[in-house]
N, C-alpha and C positions, 0 to 999 in steps of 0.2 A: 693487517699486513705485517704488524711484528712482530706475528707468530711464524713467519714465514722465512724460511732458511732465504740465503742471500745465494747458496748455489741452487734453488729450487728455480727461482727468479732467473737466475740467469741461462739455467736450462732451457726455463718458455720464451725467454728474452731470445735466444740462439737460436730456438726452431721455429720461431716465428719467422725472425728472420731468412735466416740458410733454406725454411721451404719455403718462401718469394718465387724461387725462379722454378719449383714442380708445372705452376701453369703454361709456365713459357717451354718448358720441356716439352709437355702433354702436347702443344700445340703444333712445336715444329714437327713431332714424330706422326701426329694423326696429318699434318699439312703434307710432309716429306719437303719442307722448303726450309729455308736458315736463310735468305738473304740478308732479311734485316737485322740478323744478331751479328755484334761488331765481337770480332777475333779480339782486338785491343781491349776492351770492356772488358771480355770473357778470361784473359790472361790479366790483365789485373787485379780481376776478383781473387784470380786464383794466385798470384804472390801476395796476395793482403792476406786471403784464409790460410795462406801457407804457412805466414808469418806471424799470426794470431796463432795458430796450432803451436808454434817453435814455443813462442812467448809462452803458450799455456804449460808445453811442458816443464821450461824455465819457472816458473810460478806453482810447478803442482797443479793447476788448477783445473780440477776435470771438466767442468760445461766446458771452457773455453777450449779444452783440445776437443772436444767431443761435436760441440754443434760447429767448431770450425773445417775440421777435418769431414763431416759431413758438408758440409757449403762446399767444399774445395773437391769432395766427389764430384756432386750435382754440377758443378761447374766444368771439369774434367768430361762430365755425358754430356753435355754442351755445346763443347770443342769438338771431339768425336763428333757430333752429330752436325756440326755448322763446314766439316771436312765429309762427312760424307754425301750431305746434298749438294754442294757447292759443285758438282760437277753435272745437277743435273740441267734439264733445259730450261725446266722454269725458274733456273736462278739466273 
């Protein structure tokens, strides 16, 4: 392991993370349901990943603009998608 860059690490460390939530995506869009995904949760991630991206750029540091500003996509199709089932019957 210490042959191994420290932004290589934090590149798998980031998408490991930030793709967490591709399952929860896959399911509400094959479901077409969101009720159980909380808006709060979902806008919190996304001022944390918003705030991690700022920092990274303050820092230089690419994984962390990089796999945050991806997390804060995924989280963005989240919102979208928890707004447009939300109107339907089975929520």
């Amino acid at each position: 392991m210490e042959n191994i860059k420290p932004e290589i690490i934090g590149l798998i460390a980031g998408i490991l993370t930030s793709s967490s939530l591709i399952p929860q995506l896959i399911k509400t869009i094959k479901m077409k349901e969101a009720k159980d995904i909380s808006v709060i949760m979902v806008i919190s991630l996304m001022c944390g990943t918003g705030l991690w991206s700022y920092y990274g750029f303050i820092k230089d540091d690419l994984p962390i603009i990089v796999t945050n500003g991806f997390s804060f996509c995924l989280n963005g199709v989240m919102l979208m998608l928890k707004a447009k089932y939300s109107g339907d019957d089975k929520n």
